[in-house]
C-alpha positions, 0 to 999 in steps of 0.5 A: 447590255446588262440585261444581255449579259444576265440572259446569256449567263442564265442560258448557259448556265441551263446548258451546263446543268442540262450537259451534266444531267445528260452524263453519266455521274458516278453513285456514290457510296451511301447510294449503292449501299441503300441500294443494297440494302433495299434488295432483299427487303421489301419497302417499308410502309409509309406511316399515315395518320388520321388528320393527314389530307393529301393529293394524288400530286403530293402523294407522289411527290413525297414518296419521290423526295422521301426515296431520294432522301434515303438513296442520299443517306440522309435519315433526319431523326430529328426531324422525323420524331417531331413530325412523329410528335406533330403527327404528320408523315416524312413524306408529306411534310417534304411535299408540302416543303417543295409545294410552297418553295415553288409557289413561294418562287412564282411569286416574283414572276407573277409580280413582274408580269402585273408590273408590266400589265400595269406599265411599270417597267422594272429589272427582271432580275429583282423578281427572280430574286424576290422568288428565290428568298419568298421560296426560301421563306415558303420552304421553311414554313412547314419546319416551323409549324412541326416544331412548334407543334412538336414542343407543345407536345413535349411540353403537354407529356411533361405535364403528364409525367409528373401526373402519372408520377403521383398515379404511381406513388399511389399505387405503389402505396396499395401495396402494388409492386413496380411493374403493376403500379406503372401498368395501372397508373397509365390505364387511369389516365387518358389522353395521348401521352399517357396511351404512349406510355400505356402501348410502351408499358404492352410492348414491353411485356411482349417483346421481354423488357422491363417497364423502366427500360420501355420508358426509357426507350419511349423518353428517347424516341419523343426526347423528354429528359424527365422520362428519361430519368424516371426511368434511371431511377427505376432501374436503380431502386425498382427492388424497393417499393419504399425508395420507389415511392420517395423517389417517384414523390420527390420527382412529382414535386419536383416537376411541379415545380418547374412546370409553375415556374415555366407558368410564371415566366410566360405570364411575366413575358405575356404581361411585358408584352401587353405593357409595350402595347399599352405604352404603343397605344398610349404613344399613338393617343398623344400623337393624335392629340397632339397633331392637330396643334402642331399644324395649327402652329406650322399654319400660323408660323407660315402666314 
């Protein structure tokens, strides 16, 4: 009776979905203002990046999902700078998203089916249920992986400020001014944080800005606070080569700082990690031990 009553309420829950499917739906605002303003401008380009691997199939989908996103309104900025961090495109992130949801919900069907094959008879409410939460889980396994990757990026450019703090001091005490010291002080070091800064330092020369304003820009695009603020400083004292370099100093230890104490702090949290496994292995080793007596005086008490 009850597996009835969940079959029929599944079924008309499809013929509902499939009635209003069917009828005409009213757009809605944001919808037909993004279709306004699709018309006159041709589609952007969908950004790619040279590690990115992707089929026909997720190509598709990701193209799809990120037109819907857009028809909805929804824009994620935040999410779309740490994929822009983890380097990986909109489109593919949302693909690999539903790729795993639905791999992730086949697996309580799939579980049921080998439960049957094996003569274990079962509710199949539980393995629906079971997909749903593993499609949920699967789903959001992308999203953890970019930001993570996206906060070792952060955390790698931080690292590379308070380098190229110290590259500018330097040169600015060479008796270069503001705008070359930064250019020179990015061309020297390599890695990609410092191309970020040496395009953003380009574009700004091209486009009119000034360099402070263009770090500014770049700190707001990867939000990183310290690049941020050396660009407030900047502005404010960028007519002084001699506040300039104190500042840019004081900022450099500063961050030196911070970074040896963030060095400090995970290599307290590594070591109380390994304590409690040491005292996990110690546990098990007493148990071991002490095991094989304790049965000896059950079997003793027993007889």
């Amino acid at each position: 009776m009850t597996a009835a009553i969940i079959a029929g309420a599944i079924a008309g829950a499809g013929i509902f979905l499939l009635i209003v499917a069917l009828l005409p739906q009213r757009v809605s605002l944001s919808r037909q203002l993004a279709a306004f303003d699709a018309r006159p401008v041709p589609a952007a380009p969908v950004r790619r990046f040279a590690g990115e691997k992707e089929s026909e199939l997720t190509r598709r989908l990701g193209t799809g999902l990120a037109a819907f996103c857009k028809e909805q309104g929804w824009e994620f900025p935040g999410l779309r700078n740490d994929l822009a961090l983890a380097e990986k495109s909109f489109e593919n992130f949302l693909a690999t998203s539903a790729l795993l949801a639905v791999f992730g919900f086949l697996i309580g069907p799939i579980l049921l089916l080998l439960l049957t094959v094996l003569g274990v008879h079962v509710s199949f409410v539980f393995p629906i249920w079971l997909g749903l939460v593993l499609a949920v889980i699967f789903s959001m396994l992308p999203y953890v992986e970019v930001k993570q990757k996206a906060a070792q990026r952060r955390k790698d450019f931080r690292h590379a400020v308070g380098a190229f703090l110290d590259l500018v001091g330097m040169n600015l005490a060479g008796g270069r001014g503001v705008p070359e010291a930064l250019m020179a002080a990015s061309e020297i070091g390599g890695g990609w944080s410092m191309w970020r800064i040496r395009d953003a330092l380009a574009n700004a020369r091209i486009t009119g800005q000034t360099p402070w304003q263009a770090l500014g820009a770049l700190g707001e695009e990867i939000r990183v606070d310290e690049l941020r603020d050396l660009a407030a400083a900047l502005s404010l004292v960028a007519e002084d080569g001699a506040k300039v370099r104190e500042s840019l100093t004081a900022r450099a230890v500063s961050l030196r700082r911070r970074e040896l104490a963030d060095l400090e702090g995970q290599a307290g949290e590594r070591s109380q990690s390994m304590l409690v496994a040491q005292m996990f292995l110690v546990a098990g080793f007493l148990v071991f031990l002490v095991f094989p007596v304790v049965g000896v005086l059950l079997g003793v008490q027993g007889h």
